[in-house]
Backbone as JSON Lines, residues from 0, in Angstrom:
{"i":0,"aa":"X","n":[28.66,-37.44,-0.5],"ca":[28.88,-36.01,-0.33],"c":[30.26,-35.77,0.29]}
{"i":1,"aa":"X","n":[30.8,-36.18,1.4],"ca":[32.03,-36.52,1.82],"c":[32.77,-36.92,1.1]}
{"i":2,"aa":"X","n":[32.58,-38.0,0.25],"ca":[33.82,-38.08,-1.14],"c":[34.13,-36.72,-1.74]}
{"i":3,"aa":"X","n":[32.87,-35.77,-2.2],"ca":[33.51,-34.69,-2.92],"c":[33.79,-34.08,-2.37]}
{"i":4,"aa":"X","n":[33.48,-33.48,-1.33],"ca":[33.82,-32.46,-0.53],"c":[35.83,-32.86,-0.11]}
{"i":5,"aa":"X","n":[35.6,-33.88,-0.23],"ca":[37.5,-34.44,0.14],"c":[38.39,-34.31,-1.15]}
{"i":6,"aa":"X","n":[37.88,-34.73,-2.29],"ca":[38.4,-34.12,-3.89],"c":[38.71,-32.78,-3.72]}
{"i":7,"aa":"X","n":[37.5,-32.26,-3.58],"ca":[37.34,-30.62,-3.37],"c":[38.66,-30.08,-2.55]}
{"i":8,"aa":"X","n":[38.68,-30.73,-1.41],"ca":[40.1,-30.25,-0.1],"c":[41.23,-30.71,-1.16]}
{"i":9,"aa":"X","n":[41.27,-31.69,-1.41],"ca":[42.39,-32.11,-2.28],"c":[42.97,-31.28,-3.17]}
{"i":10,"aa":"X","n":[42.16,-30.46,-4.05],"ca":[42.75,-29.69,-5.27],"c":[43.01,-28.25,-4.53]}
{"i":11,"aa":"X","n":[42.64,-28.38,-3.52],"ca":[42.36,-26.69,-3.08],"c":[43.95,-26.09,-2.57]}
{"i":12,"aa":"X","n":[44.84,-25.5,-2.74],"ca":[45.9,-24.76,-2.05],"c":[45.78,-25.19,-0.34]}
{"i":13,"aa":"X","n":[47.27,-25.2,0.11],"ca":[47.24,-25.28,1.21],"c":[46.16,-24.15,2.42]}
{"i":14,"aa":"X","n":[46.54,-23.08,1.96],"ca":[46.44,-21.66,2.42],"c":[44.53,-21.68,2.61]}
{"i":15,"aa":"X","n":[44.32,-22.59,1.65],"ca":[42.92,-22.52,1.34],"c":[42.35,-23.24,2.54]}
{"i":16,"aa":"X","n":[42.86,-24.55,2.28],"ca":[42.29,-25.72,3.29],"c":[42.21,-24.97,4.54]}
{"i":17,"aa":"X","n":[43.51,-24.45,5.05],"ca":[43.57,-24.23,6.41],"c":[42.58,-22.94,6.81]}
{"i":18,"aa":"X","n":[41.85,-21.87,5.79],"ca":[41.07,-21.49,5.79],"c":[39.6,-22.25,6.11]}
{"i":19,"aa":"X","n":[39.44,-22.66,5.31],"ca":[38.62,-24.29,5.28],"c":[37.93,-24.65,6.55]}
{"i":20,"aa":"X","n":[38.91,-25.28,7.53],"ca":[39.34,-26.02,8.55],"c":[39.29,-25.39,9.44]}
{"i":21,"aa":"X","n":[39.62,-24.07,9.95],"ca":[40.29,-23.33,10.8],"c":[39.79,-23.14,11.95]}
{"i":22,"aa":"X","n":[40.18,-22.74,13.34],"ca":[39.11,-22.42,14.0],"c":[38.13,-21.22,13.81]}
{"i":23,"aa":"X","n":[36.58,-21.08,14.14],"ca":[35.86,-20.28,13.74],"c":[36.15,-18.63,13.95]}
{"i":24,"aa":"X","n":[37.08,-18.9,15.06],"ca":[37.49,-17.2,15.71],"c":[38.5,-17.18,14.51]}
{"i":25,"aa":"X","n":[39.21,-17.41,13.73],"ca":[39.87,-17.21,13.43],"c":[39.95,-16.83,12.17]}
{"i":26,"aa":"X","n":[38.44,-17.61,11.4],"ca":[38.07,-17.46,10.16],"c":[37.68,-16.36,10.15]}
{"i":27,"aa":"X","n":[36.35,-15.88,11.63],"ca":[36.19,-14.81,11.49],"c":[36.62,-13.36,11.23]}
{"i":28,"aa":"X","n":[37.96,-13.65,11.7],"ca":[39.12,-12.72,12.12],"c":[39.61,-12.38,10.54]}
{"i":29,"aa":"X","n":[39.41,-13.56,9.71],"ca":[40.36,-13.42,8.57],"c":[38.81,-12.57,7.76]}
{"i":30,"aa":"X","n":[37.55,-12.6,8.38],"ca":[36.65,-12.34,6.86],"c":[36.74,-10.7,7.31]}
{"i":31,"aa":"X","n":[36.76,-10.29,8.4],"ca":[37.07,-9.09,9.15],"c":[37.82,-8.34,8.36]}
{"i":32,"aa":"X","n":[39.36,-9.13,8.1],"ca":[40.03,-8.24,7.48],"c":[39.94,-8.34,6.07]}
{"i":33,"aa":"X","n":[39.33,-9.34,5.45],"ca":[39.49,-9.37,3.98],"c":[38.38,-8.22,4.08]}
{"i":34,"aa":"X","n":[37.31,-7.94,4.54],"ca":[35.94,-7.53,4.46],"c":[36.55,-5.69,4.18]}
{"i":35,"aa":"X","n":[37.67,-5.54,5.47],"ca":[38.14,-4.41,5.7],"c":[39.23,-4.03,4.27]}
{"i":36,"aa":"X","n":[39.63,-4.65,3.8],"ca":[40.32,-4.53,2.64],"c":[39.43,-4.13,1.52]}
{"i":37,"aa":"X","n":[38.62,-5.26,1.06],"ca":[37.64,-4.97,0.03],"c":[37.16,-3.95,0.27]}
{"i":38,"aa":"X","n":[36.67,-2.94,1.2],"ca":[35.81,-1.6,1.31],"c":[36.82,-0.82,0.97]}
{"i":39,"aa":"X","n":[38.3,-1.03,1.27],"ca":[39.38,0.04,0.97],"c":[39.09,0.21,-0.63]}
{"i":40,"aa":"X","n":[38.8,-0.36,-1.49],"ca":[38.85,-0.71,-3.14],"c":[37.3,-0.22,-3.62]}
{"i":41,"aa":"X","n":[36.48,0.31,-2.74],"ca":[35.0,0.68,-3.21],"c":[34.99,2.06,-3.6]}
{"i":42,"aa":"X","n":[34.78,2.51,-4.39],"ca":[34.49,3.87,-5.29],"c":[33.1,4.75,-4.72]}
{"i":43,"aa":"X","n":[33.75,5.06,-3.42],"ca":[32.28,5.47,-2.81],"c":[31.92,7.09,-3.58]}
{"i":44,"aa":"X","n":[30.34,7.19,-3.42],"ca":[29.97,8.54,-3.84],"c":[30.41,9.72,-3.1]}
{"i":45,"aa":"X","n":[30.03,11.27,-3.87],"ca":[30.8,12.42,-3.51],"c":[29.85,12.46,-2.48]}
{"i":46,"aa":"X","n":[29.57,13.34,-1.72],"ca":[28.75,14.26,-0.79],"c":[27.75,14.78,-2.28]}
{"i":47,"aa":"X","n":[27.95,15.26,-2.59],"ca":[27.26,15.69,-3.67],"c":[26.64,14.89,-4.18]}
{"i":48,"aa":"X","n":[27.27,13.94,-5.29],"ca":[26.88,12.7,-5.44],"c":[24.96,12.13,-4.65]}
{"i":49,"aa":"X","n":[25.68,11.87,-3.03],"ca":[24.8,11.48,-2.45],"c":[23.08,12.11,-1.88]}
{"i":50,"aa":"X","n":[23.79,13.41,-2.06],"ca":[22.44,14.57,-2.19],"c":[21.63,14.38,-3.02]}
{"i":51,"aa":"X","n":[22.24,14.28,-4.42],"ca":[21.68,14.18,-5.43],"c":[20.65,13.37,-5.28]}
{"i":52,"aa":"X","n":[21.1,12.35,-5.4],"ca":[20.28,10.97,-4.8],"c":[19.23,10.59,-4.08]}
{"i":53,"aa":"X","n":[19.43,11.46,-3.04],"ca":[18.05,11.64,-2.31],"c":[17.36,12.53,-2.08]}
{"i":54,"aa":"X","n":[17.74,13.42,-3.21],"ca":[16.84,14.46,-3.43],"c":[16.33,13.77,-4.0]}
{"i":55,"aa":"X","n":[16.48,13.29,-5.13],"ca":[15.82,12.62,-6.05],"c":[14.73,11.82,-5.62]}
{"i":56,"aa":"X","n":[14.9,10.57,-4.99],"ca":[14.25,9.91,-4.57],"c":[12.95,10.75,-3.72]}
{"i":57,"aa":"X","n":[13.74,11.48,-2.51],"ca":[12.59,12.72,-2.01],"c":[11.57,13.14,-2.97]}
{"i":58,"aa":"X","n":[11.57,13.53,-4.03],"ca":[10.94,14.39,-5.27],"c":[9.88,13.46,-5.44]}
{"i":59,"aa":"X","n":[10.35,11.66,-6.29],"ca":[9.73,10.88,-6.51],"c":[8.92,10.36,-5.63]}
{"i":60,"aa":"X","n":[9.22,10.15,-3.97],"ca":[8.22,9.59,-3.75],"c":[7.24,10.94,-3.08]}
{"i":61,"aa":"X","n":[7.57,11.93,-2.75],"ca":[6.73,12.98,-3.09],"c":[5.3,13.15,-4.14]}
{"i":62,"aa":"X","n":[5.7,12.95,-5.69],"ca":[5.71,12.83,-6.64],"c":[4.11,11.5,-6.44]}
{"i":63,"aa":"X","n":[5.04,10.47,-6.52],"ca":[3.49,9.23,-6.26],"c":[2.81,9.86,-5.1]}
{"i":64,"aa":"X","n":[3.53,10.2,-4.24],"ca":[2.15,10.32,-3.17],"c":[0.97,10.93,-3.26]}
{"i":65,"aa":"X","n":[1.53,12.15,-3.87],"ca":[0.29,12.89,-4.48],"c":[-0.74,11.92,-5.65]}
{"i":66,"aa":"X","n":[0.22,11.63,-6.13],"ca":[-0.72,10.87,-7.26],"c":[-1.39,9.72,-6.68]}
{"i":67,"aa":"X","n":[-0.84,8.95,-5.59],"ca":[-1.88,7.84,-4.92],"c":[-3.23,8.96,-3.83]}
{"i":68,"aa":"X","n":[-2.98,10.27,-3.78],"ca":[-3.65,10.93,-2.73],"c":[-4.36,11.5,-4.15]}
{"i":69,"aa":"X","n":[-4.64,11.73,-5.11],"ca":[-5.23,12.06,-5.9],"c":[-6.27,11.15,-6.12]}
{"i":70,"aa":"X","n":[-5.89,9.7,-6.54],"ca":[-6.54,8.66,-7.19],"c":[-7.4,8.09,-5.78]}
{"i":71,"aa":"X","n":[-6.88,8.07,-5.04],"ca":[-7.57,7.77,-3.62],"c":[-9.33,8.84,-3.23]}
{"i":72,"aa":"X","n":[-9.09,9.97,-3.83],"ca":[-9.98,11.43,-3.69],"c":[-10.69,10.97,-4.84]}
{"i":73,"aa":"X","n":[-10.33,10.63,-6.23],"ca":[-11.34,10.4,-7.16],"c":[-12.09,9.38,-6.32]}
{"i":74,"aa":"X","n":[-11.28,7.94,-6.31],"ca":[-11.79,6.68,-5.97],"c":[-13.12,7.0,-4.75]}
{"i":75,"aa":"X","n":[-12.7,7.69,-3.68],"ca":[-13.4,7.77,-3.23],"c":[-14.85,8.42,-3.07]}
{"i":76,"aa":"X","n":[-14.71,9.62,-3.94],"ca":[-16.3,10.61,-4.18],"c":[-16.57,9.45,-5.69]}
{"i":77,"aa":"X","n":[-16.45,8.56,-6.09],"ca":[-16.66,7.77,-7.16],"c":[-17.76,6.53,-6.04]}
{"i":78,"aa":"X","n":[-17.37,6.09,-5.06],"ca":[-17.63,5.0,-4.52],"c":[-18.38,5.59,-3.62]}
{"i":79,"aa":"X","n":[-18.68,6.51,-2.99],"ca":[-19.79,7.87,-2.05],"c":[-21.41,7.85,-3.15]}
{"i":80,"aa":"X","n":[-20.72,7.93,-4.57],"ca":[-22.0,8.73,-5.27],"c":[-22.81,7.25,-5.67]}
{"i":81,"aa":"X","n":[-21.53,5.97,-5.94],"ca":[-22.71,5.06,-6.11],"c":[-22.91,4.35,-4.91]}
{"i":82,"aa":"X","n":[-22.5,4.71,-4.25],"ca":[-23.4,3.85,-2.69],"c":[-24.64,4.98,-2.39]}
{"i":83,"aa":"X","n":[-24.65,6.16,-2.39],"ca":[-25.82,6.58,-2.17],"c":[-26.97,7.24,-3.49]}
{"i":84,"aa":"X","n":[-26.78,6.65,-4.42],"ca":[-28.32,6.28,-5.24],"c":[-29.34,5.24,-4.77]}
């Protein structure tokens, strides 16, 4: 496992290794800012957008609840009438 992992360092860019290697505060430091970069490049939703969305979802699970509070009301005067014959 150590053999490849040393191939592996071998082909890798300098810039890389010392990523690699580095101390842990430091890696951290670097995922921090790559982390902070990559969010700069995210196509976030409108305000609007995001309403939408959970209205939506609001509606739907609205939506089942009733229908599990329905099927629950059958189920149950169903399971009342044959327990008491």
């Amino acid at each position: 496992m150590a053999d490849i992992k040393g191939k592996l360092m071998k082909n890798m860019p300098t810039a890389q290794k010392e990523k690699k290697e580095g101390n842990i505060l430091i890696r951290f430091w670097t995922y921090l800012k790559e982390s902070r970069e990559e969010l700069k490049k995210v196509s976030w939703p409108t305000r609007k957008d995001t309403l939408k969305g959970t209205y939506t979802v609001l509606v739907f699970t609205l939506i089942v609840a009733v229908f599990l509070g329905v099927l629950d009301y059958f189920f149950n005067l169903g399971l009342e009438e044959f327990l008491t014959r």
